[in-house]
N, C-alpha and C positions, 0 to 999 in steps of 0.2 A: 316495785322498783321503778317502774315507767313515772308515776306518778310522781317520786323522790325527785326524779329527775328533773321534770317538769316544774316542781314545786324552787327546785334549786336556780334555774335559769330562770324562771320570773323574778326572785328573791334578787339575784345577779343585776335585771335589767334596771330592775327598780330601784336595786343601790347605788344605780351610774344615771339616775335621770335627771341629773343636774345639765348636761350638756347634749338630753338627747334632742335632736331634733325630730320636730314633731308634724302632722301633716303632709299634705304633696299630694303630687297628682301620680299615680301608677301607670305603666304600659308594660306589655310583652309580646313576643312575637306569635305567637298563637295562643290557642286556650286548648290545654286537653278535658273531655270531658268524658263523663262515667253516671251512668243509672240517674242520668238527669240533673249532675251535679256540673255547674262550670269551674273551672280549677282557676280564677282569675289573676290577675295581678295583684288586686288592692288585700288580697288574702297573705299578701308576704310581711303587710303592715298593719293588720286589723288587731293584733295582739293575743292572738289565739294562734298558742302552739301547733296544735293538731290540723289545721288547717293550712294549706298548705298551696301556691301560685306552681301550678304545672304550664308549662309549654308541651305540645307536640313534638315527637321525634323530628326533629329536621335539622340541618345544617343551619350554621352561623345564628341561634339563639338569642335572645337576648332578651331581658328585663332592664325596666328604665321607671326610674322616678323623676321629676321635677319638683325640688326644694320648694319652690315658689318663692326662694331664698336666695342669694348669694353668702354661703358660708366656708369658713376654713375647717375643713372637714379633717379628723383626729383621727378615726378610725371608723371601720365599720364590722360588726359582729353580725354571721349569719349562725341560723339554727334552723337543723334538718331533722327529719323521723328515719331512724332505722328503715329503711327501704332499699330493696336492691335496684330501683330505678334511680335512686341518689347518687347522683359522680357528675362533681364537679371539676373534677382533675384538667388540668389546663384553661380554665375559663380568666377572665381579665375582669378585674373591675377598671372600670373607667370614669372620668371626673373630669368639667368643665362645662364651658357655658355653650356648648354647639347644640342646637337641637336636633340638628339634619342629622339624619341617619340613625337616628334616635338613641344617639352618643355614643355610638361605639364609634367614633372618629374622635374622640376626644382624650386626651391623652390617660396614659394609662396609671394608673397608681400600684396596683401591686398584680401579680398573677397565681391564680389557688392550685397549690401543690398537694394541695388532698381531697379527698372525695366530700368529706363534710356530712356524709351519713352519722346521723346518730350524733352528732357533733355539736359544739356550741362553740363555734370559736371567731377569735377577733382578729383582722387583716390591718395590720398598718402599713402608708404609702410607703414604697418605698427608699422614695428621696424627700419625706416628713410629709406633712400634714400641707394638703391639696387645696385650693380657693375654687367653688363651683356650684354653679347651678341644677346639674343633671349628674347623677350616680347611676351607672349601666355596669350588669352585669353581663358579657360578654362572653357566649361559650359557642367555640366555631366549630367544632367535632359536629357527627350526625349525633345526637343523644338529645334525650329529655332537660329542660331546664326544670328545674326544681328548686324550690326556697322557699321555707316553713316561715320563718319569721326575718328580717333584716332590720340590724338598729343601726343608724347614724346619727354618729355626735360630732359635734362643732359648735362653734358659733358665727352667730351673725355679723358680716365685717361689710353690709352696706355703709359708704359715707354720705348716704342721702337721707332724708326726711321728707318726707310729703307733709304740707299745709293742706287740709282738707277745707279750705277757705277760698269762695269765690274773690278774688282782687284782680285792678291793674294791674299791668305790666310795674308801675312805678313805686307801686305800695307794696306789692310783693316782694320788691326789692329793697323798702325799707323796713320790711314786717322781719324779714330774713336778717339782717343786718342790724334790727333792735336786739337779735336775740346774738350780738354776736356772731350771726352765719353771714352768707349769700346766696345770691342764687347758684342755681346749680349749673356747672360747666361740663360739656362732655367731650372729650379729646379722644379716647380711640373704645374699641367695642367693649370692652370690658365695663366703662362707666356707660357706654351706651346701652348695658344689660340691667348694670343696676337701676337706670332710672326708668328701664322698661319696669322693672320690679315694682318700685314704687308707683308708678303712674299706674299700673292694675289696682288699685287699692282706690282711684279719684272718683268723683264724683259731678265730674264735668268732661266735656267731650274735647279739651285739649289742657296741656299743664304749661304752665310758664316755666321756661328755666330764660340762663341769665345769659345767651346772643343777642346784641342790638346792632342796628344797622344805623352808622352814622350818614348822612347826608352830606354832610359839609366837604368830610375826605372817603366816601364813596367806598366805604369797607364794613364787612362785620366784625366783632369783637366782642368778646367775655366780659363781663364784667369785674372779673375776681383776675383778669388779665392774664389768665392760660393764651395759650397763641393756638389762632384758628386752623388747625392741620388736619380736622375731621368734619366730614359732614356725614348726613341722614337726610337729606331731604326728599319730599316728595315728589312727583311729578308735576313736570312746571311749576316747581318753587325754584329760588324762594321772587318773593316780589321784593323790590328795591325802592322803596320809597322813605321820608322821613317818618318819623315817630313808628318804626317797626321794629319790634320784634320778635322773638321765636318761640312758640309751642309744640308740644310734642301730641301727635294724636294718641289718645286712648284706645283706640282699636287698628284693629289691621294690622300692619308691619311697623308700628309706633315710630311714623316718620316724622320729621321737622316740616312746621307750615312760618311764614310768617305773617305775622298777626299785628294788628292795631293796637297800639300799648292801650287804649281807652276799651277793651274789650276784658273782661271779665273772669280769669278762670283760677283753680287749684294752683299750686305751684311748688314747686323742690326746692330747699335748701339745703344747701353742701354744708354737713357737718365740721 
């Protein structure tokens, strides 16, 4: 009968793989472990039923994945083994782009009204379908977190594109703009997450996107003509001189530098 079961919830996962998303990086609050086995996190995603992401008994729990995505996330279905350490009763899933706290600060999408033992079933938001980079499940009781398998579907709703192509500041912005785009503009955190997303993907140590610093009237400005009401800059940036504009760093806290448009690198185009 175990095995029917089994057999039926892969059948299930695999008839819905049009929108599942796939990938990510896993975390949890602790690891319970047994006879030399680690109970990890990435075991909630590895596609094997019977294997299964334990935490330790302790207060405020929590499992967290990172999309490596910005997606509009549809639902999410977990599946658990018969176990009486299984109860999720009261736990929260959560959804957005916060990392800190390793997303249980991030708002909440629905909260689980049943234990989930033995169970295969699917949570949707519940004010619709969420925009986010981080899915955390949230269980603040002292109990075990537990999760045999967890599947998210969505789709990808970045409106950026990375050029994995070394250019100027000025070619970039007509390489963007041959294909019908621009460079890329970032006004408040949300776009400053998606273009975090993208720039992990380059293959240069800074990305153009589309602020210039005019000279003449002593202001920056977008080029796609958003109005300048956010920054990211680094420390002691940005510099003010003619012919600058602005990249984003590839490591660190992906702050804004500004840069010599005769200088070289990948670049984003807003879709």
């Amino acid at each position: 009968m175990m095995l029917w079961s089994l057999l039926l919830i892969s059948l299930m996962a695999f008839c819905n793989t049009q929108n599942l998303i796939k990938g990510g990086k896993t975390n949890q609050t602790s690891y319970y472990t047994a006879e030399g086995v680690k109970y990890s996190s990435e075991r909630a995603t590895d596609g094997n039923l019977t294997q299964c992401a334990h935490s330790q008994q302790t207060n405020n729990s929590w499992w967290n994945i990172d999309l490596l995505g910005l997606y509009e996330i549809s639902n999410i279905t977990i599946y658990n083994v018969d176990s009486g350490n299984v109860n999720l009763t009261g736990a929260e899933i959560r959804i957005g782009n916060l990392s800190e706290t390793d997303g249980t600060a991030n708002s909440m999408c629905t909260s689980i009204t049943v234990s989930t033992r033995g169970v295969n079933i699917t949570f949707n938001c519940s004010q619709g379908p969420m925009v986010g980079r981080y899915v955390t499940v949230y269980l603040q009781k002292n109990w075990f977190l537990i999760l045999c398998e967890v599947w998210i579907y969505g789709t990808n709703v970045s409106p950026f594109l990375l050029i994995n192509e070394n250019k100027t500041w000025e070619d970039a912005l007509n390489d963007c703009r041959a294909q019908n785009m621009d460079l890329a503009s970032i006004f408040d955190n949300q776009t400053q997450t998606w273009a975090e997303l993208e720039v992990m993907k380059a293959s240069s140590s800074f990305v153009w996107l589309g602020l210039r610093y005019t000279c003449t009237l002593e202001f920056w400005f977008w080029v796609d003509d958003h109005a300048f009401t956010y920054e990211h800059w680094a420390a002691g940036q940005p510099t003010e001189n003619c012919d600058m504009s602005v990249a984003i760093e590839t490591t660190g806290g992906y702050k804004w530098y500004s840069k010599s448009d005769n200088e070289k690198f990948n670049f984003i185009c807003a879709i």
